[in-house]
C-alpha positions as CSV (number, residue, x, y, z in Angstrom):
1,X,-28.8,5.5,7.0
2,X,-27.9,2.1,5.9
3,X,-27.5,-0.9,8.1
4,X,-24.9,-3.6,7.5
5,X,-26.6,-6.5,7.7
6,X,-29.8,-5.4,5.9
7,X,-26.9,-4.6,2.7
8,X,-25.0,-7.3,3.0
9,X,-28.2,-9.6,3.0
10,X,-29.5,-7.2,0.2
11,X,-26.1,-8.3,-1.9
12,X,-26.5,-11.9,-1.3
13,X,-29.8,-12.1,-2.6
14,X,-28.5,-10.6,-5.9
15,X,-25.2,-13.0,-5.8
16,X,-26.6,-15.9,-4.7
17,X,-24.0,-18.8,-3.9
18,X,-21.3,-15.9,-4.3
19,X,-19.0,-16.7,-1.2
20,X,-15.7,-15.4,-2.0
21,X,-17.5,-11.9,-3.3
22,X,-19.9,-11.4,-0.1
23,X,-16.8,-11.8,2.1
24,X,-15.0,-8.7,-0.3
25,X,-18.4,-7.1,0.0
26,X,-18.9,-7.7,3.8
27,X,-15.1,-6.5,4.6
28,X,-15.2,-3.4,2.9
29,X,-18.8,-2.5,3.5
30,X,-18.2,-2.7,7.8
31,X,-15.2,-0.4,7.2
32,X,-17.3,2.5,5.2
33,X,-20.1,2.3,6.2
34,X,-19.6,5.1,8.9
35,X,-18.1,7.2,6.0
36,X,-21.1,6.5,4.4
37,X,-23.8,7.5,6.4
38,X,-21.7,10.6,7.4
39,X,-21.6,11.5,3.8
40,X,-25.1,12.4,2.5
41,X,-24.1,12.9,-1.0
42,X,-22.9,9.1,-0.9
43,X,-26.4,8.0,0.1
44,X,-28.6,10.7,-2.3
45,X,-26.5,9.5,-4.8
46,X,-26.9,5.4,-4.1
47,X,-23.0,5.0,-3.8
48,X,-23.5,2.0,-2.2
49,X,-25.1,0.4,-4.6
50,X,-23.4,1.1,-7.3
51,X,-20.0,0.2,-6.3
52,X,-21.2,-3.1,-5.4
53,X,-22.4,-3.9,-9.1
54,X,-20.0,-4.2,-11.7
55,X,-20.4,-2.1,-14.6
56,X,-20.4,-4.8,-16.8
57,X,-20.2,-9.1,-17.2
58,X,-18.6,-10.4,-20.5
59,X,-18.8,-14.3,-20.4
60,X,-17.6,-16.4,-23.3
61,X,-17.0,-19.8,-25.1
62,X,-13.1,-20.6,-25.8
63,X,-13.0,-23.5,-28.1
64,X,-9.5,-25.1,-28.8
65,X,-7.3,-27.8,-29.8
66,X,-5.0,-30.0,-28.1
67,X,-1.8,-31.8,-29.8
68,X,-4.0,-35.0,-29.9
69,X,-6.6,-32.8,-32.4
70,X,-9.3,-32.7,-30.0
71,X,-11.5,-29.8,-29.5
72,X,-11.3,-28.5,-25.9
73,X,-14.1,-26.2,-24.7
74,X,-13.4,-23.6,-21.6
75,X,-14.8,-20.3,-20.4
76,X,-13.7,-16.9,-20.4
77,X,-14.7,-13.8,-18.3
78,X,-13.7,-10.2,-18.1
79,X,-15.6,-8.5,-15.4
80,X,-15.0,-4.6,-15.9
81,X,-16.3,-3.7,-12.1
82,X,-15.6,0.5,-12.0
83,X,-14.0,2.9,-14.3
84,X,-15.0,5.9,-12.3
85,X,-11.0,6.9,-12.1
86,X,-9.4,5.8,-15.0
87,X,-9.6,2.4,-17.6
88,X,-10.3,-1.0,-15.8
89,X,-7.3,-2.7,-14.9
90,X,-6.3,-6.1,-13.4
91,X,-5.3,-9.4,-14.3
92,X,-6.2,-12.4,-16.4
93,X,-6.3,-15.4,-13.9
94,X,-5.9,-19.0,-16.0
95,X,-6.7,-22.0,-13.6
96,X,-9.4,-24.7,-13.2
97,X,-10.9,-22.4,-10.0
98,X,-12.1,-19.6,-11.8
99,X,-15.5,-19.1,-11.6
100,X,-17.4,-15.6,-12.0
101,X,-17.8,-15.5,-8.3
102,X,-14.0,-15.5,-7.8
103,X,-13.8,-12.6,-10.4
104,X,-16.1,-10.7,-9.0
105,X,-14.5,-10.3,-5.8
106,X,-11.3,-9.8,-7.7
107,X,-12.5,-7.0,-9.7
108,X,-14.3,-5.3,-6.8
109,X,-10.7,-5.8,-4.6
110,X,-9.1,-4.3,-7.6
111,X,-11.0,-1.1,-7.7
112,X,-10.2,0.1,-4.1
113,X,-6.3,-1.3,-4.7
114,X,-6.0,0.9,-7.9
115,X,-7.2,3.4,-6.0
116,X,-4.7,3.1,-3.4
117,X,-2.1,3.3,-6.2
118,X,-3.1,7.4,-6.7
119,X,-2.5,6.5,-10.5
120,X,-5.4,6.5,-12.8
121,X,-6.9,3.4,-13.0
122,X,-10.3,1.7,-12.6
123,X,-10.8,-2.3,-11.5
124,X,-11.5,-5.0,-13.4
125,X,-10.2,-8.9,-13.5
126,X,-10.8,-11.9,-16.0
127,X,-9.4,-15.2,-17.0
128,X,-10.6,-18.8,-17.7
129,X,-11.4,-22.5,-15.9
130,X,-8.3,-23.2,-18.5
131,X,-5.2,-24.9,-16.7
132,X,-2.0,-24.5,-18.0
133,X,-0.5,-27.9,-16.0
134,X,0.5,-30.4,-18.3
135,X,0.2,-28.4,-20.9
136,X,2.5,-27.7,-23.9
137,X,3.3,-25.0,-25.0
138,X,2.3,-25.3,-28.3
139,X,-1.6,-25.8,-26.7
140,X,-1.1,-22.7,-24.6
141,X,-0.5,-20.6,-27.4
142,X,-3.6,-22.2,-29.0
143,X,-5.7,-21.7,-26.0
144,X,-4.4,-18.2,-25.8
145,X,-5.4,-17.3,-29.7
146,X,-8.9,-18.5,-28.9
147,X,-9.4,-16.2,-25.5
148,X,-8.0,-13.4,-27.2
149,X,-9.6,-13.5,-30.4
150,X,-13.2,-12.9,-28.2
151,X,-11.4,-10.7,-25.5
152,X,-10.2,-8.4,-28.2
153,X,-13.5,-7.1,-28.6
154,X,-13.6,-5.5,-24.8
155,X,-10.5,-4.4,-24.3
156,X,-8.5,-0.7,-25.2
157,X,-5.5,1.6,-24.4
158,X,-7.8,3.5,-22.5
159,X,-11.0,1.0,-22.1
160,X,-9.6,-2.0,-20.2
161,X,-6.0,-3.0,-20.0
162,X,-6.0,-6.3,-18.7
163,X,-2.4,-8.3,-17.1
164,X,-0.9,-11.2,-15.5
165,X,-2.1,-13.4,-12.8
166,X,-2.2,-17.2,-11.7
167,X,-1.3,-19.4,-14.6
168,X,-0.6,-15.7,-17.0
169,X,2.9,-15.0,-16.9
170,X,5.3,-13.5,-19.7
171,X,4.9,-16.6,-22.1
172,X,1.0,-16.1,-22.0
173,X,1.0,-12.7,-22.5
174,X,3.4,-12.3,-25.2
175,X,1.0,-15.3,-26.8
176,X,-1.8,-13.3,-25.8
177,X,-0.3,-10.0,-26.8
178,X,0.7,-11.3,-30.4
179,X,-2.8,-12.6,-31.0
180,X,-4.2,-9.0,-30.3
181,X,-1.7,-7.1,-32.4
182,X,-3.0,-9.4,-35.2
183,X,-6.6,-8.6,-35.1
184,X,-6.0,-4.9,-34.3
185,X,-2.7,-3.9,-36.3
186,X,-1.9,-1.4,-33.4
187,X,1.1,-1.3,-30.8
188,X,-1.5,0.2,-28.1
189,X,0.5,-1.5,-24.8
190,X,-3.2,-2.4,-24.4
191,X,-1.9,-5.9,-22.4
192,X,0.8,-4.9,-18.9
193,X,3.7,-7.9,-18.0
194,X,5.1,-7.6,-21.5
195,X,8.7,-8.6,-22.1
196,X,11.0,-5.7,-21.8
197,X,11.7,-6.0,-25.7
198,X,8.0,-5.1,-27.0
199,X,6.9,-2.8,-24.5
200,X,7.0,-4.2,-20.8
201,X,8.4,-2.3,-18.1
202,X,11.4,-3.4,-16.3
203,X,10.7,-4.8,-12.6
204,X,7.4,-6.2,-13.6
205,X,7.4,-9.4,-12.9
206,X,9.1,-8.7,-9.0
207,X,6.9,-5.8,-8.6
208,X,4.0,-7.7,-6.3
209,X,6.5,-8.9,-4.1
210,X,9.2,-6.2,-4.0
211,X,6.0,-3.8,-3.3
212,X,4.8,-6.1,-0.2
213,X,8.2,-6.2,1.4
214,X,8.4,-2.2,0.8
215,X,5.1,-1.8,2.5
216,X,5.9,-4.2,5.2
217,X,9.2,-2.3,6.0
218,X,7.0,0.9,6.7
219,X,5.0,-1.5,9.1
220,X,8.0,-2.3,10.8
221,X,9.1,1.5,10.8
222,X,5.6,2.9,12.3
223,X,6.1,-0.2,15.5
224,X,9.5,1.3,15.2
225,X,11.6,-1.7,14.5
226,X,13.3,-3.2,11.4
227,X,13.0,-5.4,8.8
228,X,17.2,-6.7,9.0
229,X,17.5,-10.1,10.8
230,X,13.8,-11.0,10.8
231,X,12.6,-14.2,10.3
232,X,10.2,-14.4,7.5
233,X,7.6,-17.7,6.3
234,X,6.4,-17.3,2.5
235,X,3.5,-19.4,1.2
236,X,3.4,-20.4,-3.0
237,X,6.2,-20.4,-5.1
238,X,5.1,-18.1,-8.3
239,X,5.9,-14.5,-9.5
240,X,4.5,-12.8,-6.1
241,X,6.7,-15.3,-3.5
242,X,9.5,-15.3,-6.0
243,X,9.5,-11.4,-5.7
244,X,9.0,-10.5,-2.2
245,X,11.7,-13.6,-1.4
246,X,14.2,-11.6,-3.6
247,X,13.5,-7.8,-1.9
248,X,13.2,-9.3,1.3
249,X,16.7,-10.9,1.2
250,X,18.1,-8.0,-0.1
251,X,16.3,-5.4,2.7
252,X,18.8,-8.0,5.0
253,X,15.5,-10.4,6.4
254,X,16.2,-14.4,6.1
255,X,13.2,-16.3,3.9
256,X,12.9,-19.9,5.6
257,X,9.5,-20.9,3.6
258,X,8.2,-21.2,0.3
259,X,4.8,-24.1,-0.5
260,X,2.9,-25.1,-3.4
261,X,-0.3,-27.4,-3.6
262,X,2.1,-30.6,-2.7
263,X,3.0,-28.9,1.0
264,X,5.9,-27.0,1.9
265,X,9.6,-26.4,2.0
266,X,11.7,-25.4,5.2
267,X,15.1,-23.8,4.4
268,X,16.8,-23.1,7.8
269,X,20.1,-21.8,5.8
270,X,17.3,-19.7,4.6
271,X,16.3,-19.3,0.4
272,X,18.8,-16.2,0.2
273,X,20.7,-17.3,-3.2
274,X,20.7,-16.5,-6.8
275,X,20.7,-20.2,-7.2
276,X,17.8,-21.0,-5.1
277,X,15.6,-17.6,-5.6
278,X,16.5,-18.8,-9.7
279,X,15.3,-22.0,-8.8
280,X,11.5,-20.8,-7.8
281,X,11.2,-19.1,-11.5
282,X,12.3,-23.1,-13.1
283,X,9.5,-24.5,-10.5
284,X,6.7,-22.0,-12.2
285,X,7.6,-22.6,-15.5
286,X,8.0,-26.2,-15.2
287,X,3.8,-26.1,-14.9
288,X,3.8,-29.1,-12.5
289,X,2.5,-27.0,-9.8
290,X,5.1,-28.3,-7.0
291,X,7.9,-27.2,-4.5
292,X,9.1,-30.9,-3.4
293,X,12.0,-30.7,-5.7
294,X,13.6,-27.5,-4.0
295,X,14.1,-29.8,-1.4
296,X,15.7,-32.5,-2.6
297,X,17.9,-30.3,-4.8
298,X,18.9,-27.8,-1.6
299,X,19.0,-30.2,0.7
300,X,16.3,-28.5,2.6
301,X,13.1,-30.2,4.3
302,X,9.8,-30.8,2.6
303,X,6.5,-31.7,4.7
304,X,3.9,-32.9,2.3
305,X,0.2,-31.7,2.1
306,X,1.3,-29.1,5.1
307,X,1.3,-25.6,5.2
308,X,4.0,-23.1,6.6
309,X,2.4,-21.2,9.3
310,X,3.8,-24.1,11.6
311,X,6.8,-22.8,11.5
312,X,8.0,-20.2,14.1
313,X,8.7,-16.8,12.3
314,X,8.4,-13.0,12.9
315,X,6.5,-12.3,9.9
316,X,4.1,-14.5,8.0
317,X,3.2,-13.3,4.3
318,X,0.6,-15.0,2.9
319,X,1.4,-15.1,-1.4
320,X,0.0,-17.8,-2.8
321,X,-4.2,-17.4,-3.3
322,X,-7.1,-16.4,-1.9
323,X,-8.5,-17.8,1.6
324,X,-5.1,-19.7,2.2
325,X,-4.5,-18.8,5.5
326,X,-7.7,-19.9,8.1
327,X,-8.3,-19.0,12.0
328,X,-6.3,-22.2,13.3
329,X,-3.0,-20.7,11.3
330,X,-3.7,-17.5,13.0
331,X,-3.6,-19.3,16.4
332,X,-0.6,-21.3,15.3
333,X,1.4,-18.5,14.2
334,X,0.4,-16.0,17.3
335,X,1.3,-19.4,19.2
336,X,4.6,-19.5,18.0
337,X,5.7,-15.3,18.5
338,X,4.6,-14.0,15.1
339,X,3.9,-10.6,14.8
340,X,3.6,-9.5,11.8
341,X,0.9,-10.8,9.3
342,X,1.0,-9.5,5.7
343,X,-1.7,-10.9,3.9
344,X,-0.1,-10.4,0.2
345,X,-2.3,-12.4,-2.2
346,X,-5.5,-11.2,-2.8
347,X,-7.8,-11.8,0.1
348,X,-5.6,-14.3,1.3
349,X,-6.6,-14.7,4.9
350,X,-10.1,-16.1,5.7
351,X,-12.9,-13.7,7.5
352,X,-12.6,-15.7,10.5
353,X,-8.7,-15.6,10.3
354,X,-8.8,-11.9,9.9
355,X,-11.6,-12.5,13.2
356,X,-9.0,-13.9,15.1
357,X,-6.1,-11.6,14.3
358,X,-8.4,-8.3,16.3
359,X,-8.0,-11.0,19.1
360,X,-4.0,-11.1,19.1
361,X,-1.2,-8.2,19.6
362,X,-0.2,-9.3,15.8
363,X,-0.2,-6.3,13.0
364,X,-2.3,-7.2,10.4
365,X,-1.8,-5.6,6.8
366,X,-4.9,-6.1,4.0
367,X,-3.7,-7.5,0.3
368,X,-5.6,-4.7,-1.2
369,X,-2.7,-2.3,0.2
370,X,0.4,-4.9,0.2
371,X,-0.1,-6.2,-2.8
372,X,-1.0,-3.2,-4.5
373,X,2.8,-3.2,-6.3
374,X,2.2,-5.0,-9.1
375,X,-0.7,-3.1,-10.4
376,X,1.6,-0.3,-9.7
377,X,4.3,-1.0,-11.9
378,X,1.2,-1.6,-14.6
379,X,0.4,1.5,-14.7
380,X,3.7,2.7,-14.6
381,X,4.0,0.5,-17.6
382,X,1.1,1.8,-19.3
383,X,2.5,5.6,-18.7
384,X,6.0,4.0,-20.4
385,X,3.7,2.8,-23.8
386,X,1.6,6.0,-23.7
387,X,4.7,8.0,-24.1
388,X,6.8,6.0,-26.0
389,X,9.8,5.4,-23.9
390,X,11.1,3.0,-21.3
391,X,12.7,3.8,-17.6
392,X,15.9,2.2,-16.0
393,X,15.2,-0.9,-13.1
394,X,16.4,1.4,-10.8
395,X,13.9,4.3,-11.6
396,X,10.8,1.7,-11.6
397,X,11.8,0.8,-8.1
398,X,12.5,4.3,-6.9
399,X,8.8,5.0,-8.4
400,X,7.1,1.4,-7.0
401,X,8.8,2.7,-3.5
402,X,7.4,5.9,-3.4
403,X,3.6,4.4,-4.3
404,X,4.0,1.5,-1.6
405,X,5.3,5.0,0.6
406,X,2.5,6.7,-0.6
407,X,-0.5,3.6,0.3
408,X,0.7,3.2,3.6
409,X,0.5,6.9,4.4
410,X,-3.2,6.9,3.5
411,X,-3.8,3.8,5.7
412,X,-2.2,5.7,8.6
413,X,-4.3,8.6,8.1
414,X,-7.6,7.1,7.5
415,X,-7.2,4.3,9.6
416,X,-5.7,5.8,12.9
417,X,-7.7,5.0,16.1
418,X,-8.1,6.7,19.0
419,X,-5.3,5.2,21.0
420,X,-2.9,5.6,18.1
421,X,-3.1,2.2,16.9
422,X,-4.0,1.7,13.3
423,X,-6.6,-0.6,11.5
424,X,-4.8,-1.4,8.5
425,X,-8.3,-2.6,7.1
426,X,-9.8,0.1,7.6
427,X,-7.4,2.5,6.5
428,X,-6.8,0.7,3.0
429,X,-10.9,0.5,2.4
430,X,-11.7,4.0,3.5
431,X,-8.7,5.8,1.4
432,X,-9.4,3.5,-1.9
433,X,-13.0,3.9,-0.9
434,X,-13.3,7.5,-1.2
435,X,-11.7,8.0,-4.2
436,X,-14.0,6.2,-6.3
437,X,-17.2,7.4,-4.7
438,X,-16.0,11.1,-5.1
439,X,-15.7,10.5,-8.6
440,X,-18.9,9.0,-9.0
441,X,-20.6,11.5,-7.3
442,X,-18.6,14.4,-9.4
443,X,-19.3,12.5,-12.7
444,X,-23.2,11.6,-12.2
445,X,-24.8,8.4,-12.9
């Protein structure tokens, strides 16, 4: 019989300084633990453990040169955490707060998410302290040549098929994706978020976002209410706000927040457009890392250094980065009649904002099941390369629907309590959970 504190103590002893991947650890540890020490095949056969190590660490130098003919000198990492179900899978992450620590906890959150997904796919994560701000583009495609040329080495069609994330969009992968079909000589889809034209799957880029609204309208449909006419606040600005902004609109919600590093925007005509959903994708690509200028171009208000969760909604989704959202935004937005938190970037809420939450009548829904959409469509894309072909928008979505369907199902079933409320947390870590330690106990050690 384990006992949590004795394992969690026993991880931070082997992580030391690891914050960001004890909290992963600690979260999804007090959720299975009583699965564990039900199961004694999980405890002869140290599943524990195991899961908690990642299978492997690949660390490496990525020198480069900027447009002035200096050398630059960053890191890389690909953590490859579990392949017990499938090849790893999960983003590259490019942005000066990488460290291994963060993708760590990455890699472990992405082996329970693909899990959730019911395709077959293992977890891993990687990236590099590299930031594309200020950056030209002919130095990102330089800095992308160099971390390829060493990634290459790791990476397969059916060993580790890495993606987008922070600071990796469809520029960097195409870079990134050009540089491995020169070393290799093979059209293996080995890279997900690739244009539509050389093998990237149609509603890739919306598919974190469209995924989190789709399992946030099954929320609303299991309190028995609706998504149409709610009032909605959306932190960051990138691929994952840009996305759920777009599928929330069109589900018939109003969007009255987006925010970036510089603070946030307020949009009371709410950011329901073409023009000013457009507008987020200029934002991200203009690398400057800011949301002021939606303002001043919509006419809309900006509060500098500020986040959203001031502002009185009925659902708060949190889509920017990890540990955005603290205990003092939870007591804002409860404050103010939210009731609905959807924490969509990975491990976006604090522990002691997800601490707080249990003390309120809000809903709370984990990343690791909301934001399990984009990984989705990755796979999805991968099934499109394997075979050769390419599916309409319209059949991606159908397909994204039904997984999103599909994950909240198994969070309903595992994580039902006995007076018929659900833990969300719980049901996400137990049903991802499972998964992987049944095939590690099937497969050996």
């Amino acid at each position: 019989m384990y006992d949590l504190e004795k394992v969690v103590s026993e991880i931070e002893r082997k992580n030391p300084g690891q914050k960001e991947f004890l909290q992963a650890c600690r979260e999804v540890i007090e959720s299975v633990l009583p699965v564990i020490n039900d199961n004694p095949l999980y405890i002869k056969n140290k599943i524990l453990e195991r899961i908690t190590e990642p299978d492997r660490i690949i660390e490496f130098r990525v020198c480069w040169e900027d447009d002035n003919g200096e050398i630059q000198v960053n890191r890389g990492w690909r953590v490859q955490f579990n392949n017990a179900i499938g090849p790893y899978k999960g983003g590259l992450r490019f942005h000066p707060s990488v460290t291994l620590d963060t993708l760590k906890f990455l890699g472990f959150e992405q082996t329970f998410k693909n899990s959730l997904t019911t395709l077959p796919m293992g977890g891993g994560k990687g990236g590099s302290d590299f930031s594309p701000k200020g950056k030209s583009d002919s130095e990102i495609l330089r800095f992308c040549k160099a971390f390829m040329s060493e990634l290459a080495n790791y990476i397969g069609p059916n060993t580790d098929v890495p993606a987008g994330d922070i600071g990796v969009g469809g520029r960097e992968i195409g870079y990134l994706y050009g540089q491995y079909l020169r070393m290799k000589r093979e059209n293996t889809g080995v890279l997900t978020g690739k244009l539509h034209g050389f093998g990237g799957s149609l509603v890739r880029p919306e598919a974190t976002g469209y995924g989190a609204m789709y399992f946030a309208e099954e929320v609303l449909k299991q309190a028995g209410e609706s998504i149409v006419g709610k009032r909605i606040s959306v932190s960051g600005f990138g691929n994952v706000a840009w996305g759920a902004v777009k599928k929330a609109t069109e589900l018939g919600a109003k969007v009255v927040t987006i925010s970036g590093p510089d603070g946030y925007v307020l949009d009371e005509d709410g950011i329901n457009t073409d023009e000013k959903i457009n507008y987020m994708l200029y934002l991200r690509s203009s690398n400057q890392d800011i949301v002021e200028p939606y303002a001043k171009k919509f006419g809309a208000k900006f509060f500098k250094g500020k986040k959203p969760w001031e502002v009185p909604v009925d659902m708060a989704f949190c889509c920017a980065i990890q540990n955005e959202l603290n205990a003092e935004d939870v007591k804002t937005l409860n404050k103010n009649g939210c009731r609905f938190l959807i924490e969509t970037s990975n491990m976006g809420c604090t522990a002691d904002a997800v601490a707080e939450v249990k003390k309120t009548s809000m809903i709370f829904a984990p990343g690791k099941a909301v934001n399990a959409g984009g990984v989705a469509v990755s796979g999805l894309e991968m099934s499109q390369n394997s075979a050769h072909i390419y599916w309409r928008a319209e059949e991606v979505d159908e397909r994204l629907k039904h997984i999103m369907k599909s994950i909240h199902s198994q969070c309903v079933k595992e994580g039902t309590l006995e007076d018929g409320s659900i833990d969300y947390i719980a049901g996400a870590n137990i049903a991802g959970f499972k998964k992987v330690a049944d095939a590690m106990v099937a497969q050996g050690y």
